[in-house]
MARGU-28108 format. One record per residue (C-alpha): residue in one letter; x, z, y. Coordinates in steps of 0.2 Angstrom, whole numbers, plus 5000, padded with zeros to 4 digits. Layout:
N
aXZY ...
! end
This chain:
741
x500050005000 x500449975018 x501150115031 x499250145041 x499450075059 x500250165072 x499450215089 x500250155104 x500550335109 x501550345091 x502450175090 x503350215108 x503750375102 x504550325087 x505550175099 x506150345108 x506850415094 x507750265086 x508450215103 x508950375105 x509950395087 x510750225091 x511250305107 x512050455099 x512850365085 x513550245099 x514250395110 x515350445094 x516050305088 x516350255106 x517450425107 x518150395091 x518750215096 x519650285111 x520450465103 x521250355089 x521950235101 x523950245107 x524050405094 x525450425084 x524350515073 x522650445074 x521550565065 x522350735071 x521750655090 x520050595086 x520050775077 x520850855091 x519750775105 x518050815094 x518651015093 x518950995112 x517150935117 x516451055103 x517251205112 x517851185130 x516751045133 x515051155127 x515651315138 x515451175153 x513751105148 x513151275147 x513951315165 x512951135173 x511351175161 x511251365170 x511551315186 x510051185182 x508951345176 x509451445188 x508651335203 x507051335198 x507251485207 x506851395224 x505851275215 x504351345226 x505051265240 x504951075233 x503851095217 x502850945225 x504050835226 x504250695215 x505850725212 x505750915209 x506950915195 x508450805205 x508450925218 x508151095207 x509951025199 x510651005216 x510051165222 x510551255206 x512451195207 x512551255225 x511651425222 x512851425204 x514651385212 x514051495226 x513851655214 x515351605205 x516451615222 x515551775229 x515651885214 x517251815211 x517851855231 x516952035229 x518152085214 x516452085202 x516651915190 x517051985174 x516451935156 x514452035158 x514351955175 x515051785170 x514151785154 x512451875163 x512451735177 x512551565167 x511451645155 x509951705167 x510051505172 x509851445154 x508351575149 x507451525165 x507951315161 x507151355143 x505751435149 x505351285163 x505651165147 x504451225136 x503351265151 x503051105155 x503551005139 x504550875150 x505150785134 x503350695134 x503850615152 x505250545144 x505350355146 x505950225134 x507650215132 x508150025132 x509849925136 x510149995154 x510450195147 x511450115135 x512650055149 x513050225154 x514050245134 x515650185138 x516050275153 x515450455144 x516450405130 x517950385138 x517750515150 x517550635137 x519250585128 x520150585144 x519750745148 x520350815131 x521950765136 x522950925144 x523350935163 x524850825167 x524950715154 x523750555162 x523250475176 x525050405184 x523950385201 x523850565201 x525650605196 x524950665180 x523850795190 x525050885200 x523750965212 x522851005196 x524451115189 x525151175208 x523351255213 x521751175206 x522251265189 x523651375194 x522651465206 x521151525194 x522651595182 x523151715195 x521251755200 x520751795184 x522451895182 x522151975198 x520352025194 x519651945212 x519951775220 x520851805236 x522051715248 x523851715242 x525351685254 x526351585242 x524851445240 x524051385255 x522651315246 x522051465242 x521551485259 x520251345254 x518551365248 x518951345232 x516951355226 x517351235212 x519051315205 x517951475208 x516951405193 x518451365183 x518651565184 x516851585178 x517351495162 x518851585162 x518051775162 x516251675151 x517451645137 x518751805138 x520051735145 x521351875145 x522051935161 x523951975153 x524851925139 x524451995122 x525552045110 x526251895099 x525451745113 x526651655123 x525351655139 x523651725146 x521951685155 x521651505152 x523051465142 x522951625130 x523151545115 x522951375109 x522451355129 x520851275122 x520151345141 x521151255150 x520251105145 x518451205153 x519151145170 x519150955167 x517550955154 x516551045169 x517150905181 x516650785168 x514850865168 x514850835186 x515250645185 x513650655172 x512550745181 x513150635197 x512550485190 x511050565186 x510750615204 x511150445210 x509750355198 x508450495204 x509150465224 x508750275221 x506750285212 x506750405225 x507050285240 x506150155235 x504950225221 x503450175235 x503950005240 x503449985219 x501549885221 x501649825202 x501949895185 x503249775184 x504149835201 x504249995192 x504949955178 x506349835189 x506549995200 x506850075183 x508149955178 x509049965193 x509250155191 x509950155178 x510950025182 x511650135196 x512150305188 x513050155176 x513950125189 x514350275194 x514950355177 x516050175174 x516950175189 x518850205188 x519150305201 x517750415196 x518150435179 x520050475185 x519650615195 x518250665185 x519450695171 x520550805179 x520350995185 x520150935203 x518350965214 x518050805221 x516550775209 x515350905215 x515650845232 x514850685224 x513250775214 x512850885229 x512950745240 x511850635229 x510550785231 x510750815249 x510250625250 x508750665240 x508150795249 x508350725265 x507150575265 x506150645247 x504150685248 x503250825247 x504350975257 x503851065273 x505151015288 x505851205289 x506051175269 x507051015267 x508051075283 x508851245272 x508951125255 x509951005265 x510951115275 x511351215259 x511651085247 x512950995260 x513851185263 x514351195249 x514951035246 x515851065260 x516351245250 x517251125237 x518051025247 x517851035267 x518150835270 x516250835262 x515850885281 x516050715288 x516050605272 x514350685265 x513650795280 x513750625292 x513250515280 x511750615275 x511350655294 x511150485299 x509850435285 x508950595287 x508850575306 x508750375305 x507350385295 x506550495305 x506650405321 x506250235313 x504750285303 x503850385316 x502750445302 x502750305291 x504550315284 x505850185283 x505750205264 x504250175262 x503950375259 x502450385270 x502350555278 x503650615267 x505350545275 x504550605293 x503250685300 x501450665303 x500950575319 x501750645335 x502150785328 x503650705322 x504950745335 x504650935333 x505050935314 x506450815315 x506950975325 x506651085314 x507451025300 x509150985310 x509151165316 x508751255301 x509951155292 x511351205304 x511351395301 x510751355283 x512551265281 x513651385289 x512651525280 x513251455263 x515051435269 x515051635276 x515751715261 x517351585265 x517251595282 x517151795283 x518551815267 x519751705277 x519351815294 x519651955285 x521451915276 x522151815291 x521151815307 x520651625304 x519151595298 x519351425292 x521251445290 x522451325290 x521351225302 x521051255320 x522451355322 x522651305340 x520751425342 x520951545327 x522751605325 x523751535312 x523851685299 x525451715291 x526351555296 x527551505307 x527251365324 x528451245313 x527251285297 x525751255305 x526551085312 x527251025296 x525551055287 x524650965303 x525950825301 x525750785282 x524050795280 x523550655296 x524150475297 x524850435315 x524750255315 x523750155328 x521750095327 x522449935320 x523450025305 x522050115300 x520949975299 x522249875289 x522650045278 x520650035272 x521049865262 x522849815263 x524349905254 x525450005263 x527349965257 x526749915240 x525150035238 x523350015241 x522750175250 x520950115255 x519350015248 x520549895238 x521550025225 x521249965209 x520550105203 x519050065215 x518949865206 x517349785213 x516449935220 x516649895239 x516349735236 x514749765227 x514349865241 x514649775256 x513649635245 x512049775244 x512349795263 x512149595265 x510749555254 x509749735261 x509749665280 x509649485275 x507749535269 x506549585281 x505949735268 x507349825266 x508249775285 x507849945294 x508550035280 x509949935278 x510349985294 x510250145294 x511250145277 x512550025284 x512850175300 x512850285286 x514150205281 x515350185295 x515250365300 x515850395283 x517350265285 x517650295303 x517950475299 x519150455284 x519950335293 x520250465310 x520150635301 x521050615287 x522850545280 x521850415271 x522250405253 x521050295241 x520150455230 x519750535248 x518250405249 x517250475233 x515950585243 x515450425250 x514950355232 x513150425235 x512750305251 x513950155243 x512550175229 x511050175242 x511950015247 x512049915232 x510249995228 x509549915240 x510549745238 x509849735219 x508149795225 x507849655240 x508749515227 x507449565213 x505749565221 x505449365216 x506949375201 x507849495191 x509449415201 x509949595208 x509749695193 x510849565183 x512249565198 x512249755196 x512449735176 x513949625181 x514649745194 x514549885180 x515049775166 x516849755176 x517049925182 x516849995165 x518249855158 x519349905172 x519050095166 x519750065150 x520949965154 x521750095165 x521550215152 x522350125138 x523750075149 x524450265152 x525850335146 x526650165141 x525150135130 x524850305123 x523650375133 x523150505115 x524750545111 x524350755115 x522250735113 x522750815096 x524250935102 x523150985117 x523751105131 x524751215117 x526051045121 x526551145139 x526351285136 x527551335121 x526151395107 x526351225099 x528451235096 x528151415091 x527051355078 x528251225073 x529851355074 x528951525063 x529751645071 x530451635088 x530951805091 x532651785080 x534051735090 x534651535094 x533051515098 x533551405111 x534751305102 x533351265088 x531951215101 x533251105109 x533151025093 x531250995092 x531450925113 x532650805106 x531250755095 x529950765111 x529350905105 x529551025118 x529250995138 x530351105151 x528951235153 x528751265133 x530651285134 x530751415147 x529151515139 x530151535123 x531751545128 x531951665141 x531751825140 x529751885141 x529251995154 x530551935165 x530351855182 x530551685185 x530751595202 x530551415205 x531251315218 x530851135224 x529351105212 x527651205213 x526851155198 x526751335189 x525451335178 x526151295164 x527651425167 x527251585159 x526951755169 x527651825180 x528051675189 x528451665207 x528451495215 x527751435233 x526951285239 x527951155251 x526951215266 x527551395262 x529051515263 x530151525250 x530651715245 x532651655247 x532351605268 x532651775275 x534151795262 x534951645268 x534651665288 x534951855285 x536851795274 x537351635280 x538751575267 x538351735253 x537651665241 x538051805231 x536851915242 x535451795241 x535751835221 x535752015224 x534352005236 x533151915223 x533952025210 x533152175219 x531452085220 x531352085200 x531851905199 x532951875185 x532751685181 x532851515195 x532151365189 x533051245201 x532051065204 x533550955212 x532550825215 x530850895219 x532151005233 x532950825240 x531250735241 x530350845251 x531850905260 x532050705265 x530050715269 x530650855282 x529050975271 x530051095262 x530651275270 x531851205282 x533051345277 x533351305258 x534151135258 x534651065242 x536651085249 x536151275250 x535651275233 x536751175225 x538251305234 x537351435229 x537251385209 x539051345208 x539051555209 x537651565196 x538751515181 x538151415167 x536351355166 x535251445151 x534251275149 x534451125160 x533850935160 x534850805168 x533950675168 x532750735181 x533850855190 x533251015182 x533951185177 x533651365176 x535051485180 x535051685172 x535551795187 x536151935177 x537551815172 x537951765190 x539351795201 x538951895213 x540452005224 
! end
């Protein structure tokens, strides 16, 4: 006998579900594909990658899927907005990175509150779930999720990879391991995030790395070093937690994506007359979280333990809030204002390359619709008949103070510790903390471009000597292009001209101020992926009214960007992108040659790991973890990148003041009291960088005081070198063995 007929109802339901196995099966053997490629051992990286998502990668779904939980909390506010749940996300990562920082500032993240926090958020997202049975609003799932695969596949093998192994754009992630990272160790060994005068950044908001010392305390991280471990916090272990990081910036790229198909129904959801306009619309959403998910760049940084990402998802809902339906003005005026705070809180550029962007659609499409909205939102991107001027109002006003209320716990911490509150800037108003006129200067310097007008034009899409700092990086491919495109085809049509203007001046406010407020580098323009969506958005939109021309030019547009991404990726590390997925960050940190060695507490130690780093079995850091002496101090000179370098270890930014400055000024031509000075301090071991010391030396960044001639007099005194590399200028010196008279 035949199977009895299905109902409609049924038959889409069972689509759903098979669509949805193909999906997953997909997603696996997509990661699968990429973990096994440029390994050495193939199977120990796909294994090794799969226990990475399994663990660290979990602990950071769990973080994004509480933080979505816990803003139903202000769901009240824009329950009747069609787009309730984009915005509860958005809302939810600022109210989540928020606690994270504030506990973490007041001394009170620990594991109960860490564990209490992220948990609330997932027992109030259950509830909401089986509430309002959301899985039966779920849509068929056809090609267009599909496209989102690749780019989640490959982020999600990237990211198993440790810290300062990929991405040769990001010098293998050196921000990551000099404060991104390196920072959250000492919080969580400290017990409170607070400024340090040896890292600069510290004085940042530091929202996002907060959350990395969430996950830290969430999972246990211990604050010391236990007996029988070669490190602590998120490298205790196997340092299966230091992966957390770059799996929660992952999440974000997700959840971005996400945000950016909801932002685009959202804008033009009403200019939908037909089912078939629906279901294009539909298309194109999917299309454009693609997009965003594929894009090199994006998967770069979203790999890597850095915080540009939730610059990008709390932008995308700042977007959605601004011109979404169904909000009271006063409302949407506090969701904006918080949701672009604390963007700002994890990375302060997201004022000008989020906050202006946002602004101009929000007020643009206030003042263009009058009532009737740009978007064609109705009432819901403006306000109701003359009436409209007052809300505009109020929404500009009480997002203000809204803002700045969600940067005060920064603001009054960095008040509190060195009189500036948003320290190292404005110095000239605030004071400039602990640092020095010539500090403050070199910073200032280093972190603006001095060129003319004309340069900085040029800088946005030629190279400068030889690389491509703008729109035109590779790592961008056809984005810009495709947006500029959008921008074209949106005002060519008489449908979409107004808000291609608007978006357009969106636009330039964004590019304008990274070109005059910042030192213009390429991955500084990823806050303005949001509005470059909006762009293309509407492009695809105003090319597929009579055909499906815009849709298929967007499938294009990914198609490439998701080629370029894997090309990148395969390229790195001469073609062995893997080669660690398996090793993980027990590679750096030393618990992988203990493994190989048995014990290591015998002596020769040293002797039989040089053997293994003959082999390439042992970077500088695991060298220095094993062989020297535990407990004892080490100081590092010239290179900042300490997170890999056991505790405790004493190291200073470029901006900062190195320990040995006093020595030297105090005992010009001593070198032997410089080694007696640091000697008193409890340092016993100097891990000299030459060449890190003469590059930033010949920059004119370094502490002007410690020249590489100073220390390369001063280690002729320090006898023979306990370890030492050559071929990049590095050693480490053992001052109880130095000559010092």
């Amino acid at each position: 006998m035949g199977a009895p007929d299905q109902s409609p109802e049924q038959e889409t339901q069972r689509r759903e579900v098979s669509a949805g196995v193909v999906a997953l099966v997909a997603l696996v053997l997509g990661i699968v594909l990429l973990a096994g490629l440029g390994a050495e051992d193939p199977l120990g990286s796909i294994t090794g990658a799969v226990a990475a998502i399994a663990s660290s990668g979990v602990f950071a779904a769990l973080y994004v899927l509480g933080a979505w939980g816990l803003g139903g909390l202000a769901r009240f506010g824009f329950a009747g907005s069609r787009e309730a749940s984009a915005i509860q996300l958005g809302v939810g990562l600022a109210l989540m990175l928020t606690l994270s920082y504030g506990l973490g500032a007041l001394g009170l993240l620990n594991p109960l509150t860490a564990i209490a926090t992220v948990g609330l958020g997932l027992v109030l997202g259950a509830v909401q779930v089986v509430r309002t049975q959301v899985w039966r609003r779920v849509g068929t799932l056809a090609w267009a999720p599909m496209c989102w695969l690749g780019g989640i596949a490959l982020l999600a093998v990237a990211s198993a990879s440790p810290a300062g192994w990929l991405w040769g754009s990001e010098f293998g992630g050196y921000d990551a391991l000099s404060y991104h990272l390196q920072l959250p160790q000492e919080w969580i060994a400290a017990g409170r995030i607070e400024p340090v005068t040896h890292n600069v950044y510290s004085y940042l908001p530091s929202y996002v790395e907060s959350a990395f010392v969430h996950l830290g305390h969430m999972t246990f991280a211990p604050r010391e070093i236990v007996a029988g471990d070669v490190h602590m916090g998120l490298l205790a272990g196997s340092g299966w937690r230091a992966l957390m990081p770059q799996y929660l910036h992952a999440a974000l790229v997700v959840a971005s994506a996400w945000l950016v198909r909801r932002m685009t129904i959202a804008l033009l959801i009403d200019r939908c007359s037909t089912e078939e306009d629906r279901q294009r619309l539909d298309v194109i959403g999917w299309l454009a979280g693609a997009l965003v998910v594929s894009t090199p760049w994006v998967i770069v940084v979203g790999s890597l333990a850095y915080n540009e990402v939730a610059v990008v998802a709390l932008g995308a809902a700042a977007m959605i809030t601004a011109v979404g339906d169904g909000m009271r003005p006063a409302m949407r005026g506090a969701l904006v204002g918080l949701l672009v705070g604390v963007a700002c809180g994890a990375k302060p550029t997201a004022l000008f390359l989020v906050g202006g962007p946002v602004g101009v659609v929000l007020v643009g499409s206030w003042v263009l619709g009058r009532g009737s909205g740009v978007w064609g939102l109705g009432s819901g991107a403006g306000g109701r008949g003359r009436g409209w001027v007052g809300a505009l109002g109020v929404v500009v006003g009480v997002g203000c103070v809204v803002g700045v209320a969600a940067l005060a716990p920064w603001l009054v911490r960095n008040a509190v510790h060195g009189g500036n509150p948003v320290f190292p800037q404005l110095t000239g108003v605030f004071g400039s903390a602990h640092w020095s006129a010539e500090q403050v200067a070199k910073y200032a310097a280093a972190h603006r471009f001095d060129g003319s007008v004309g340069e900085r034009l040029a800088l946005a899409v030629l190279p400068d000597e030889g690389e491509y700092r703008g729109m035109s990086h590779p790592q961008w491919m056809a984005f810009w292009l495709a947006v500029v495109a959008g921008m074209i085809a949106s005002i060519a049509r008489r449908e979409t001209r107004r808000a291609g203007v608007i978006v357009g001046v969106g636009l330039g406010v964004g590019l304008v101020s990274w070109l005059g407020l910042t030192h213009i580098q390429s991955r500084f323009l990823l806050p303005m992926v949001p509005t470059g969506m909006l762009a293309m958005a509407l492009g695809a939109w105003s090319l597929s009214r009579d055909r499906r021309v815009g849709a298929r030019a967007l499938a294009v547009v990914v198609a490439i960007q998701a080629l370029a991404s894997a090309g990148i990726f395969l390229s790195q590390r001469d073609g062995a992108p893997n080669l660690l997925t398996g090793v993980g960050p027990a590679y750096f940190s030393g618990e992988h040659a203990r493994r190989l060695l048995g014990d290591v507490s015998e002596r020769g130690v040293a002797d039989r790991l040089r053997g293994l780093e003959q082999l390439g079995q042992v970077p500088a850091t695991a060298m220095m973890n094993l062989a020297l002496e535990s407990g004892e101090a080490v100081l590092m000179i010239g290179d900042a990148t300490a997170f890999y370098v056991r505790p405790p270890v004493r190291y200073h930014t470029t901006w900062d003041r190195s320990p040995l400055r006093e020595m030297m000024l105090a005992s010009p031509g001593e070198p032997g009291a410089w080694t007696r000075g640091l000697r008193a301090m409890g340092v016993r071991y100097v891990d000299i960088s030459f060449g890190e010391l003469a590059r930033l030396g010949a920059e004119g960044w370094y502490d002007d005081a410690v020249t590489a001639q100073r220390v390369g007099l001063w280690s002729a005194t320090l006898g023979e070198p306990v370890l030492g590399w050559p071929e990049i200028g590095r050693v480490v010196f053992d001052l109880e063995r130095a000559d010092t008279p």
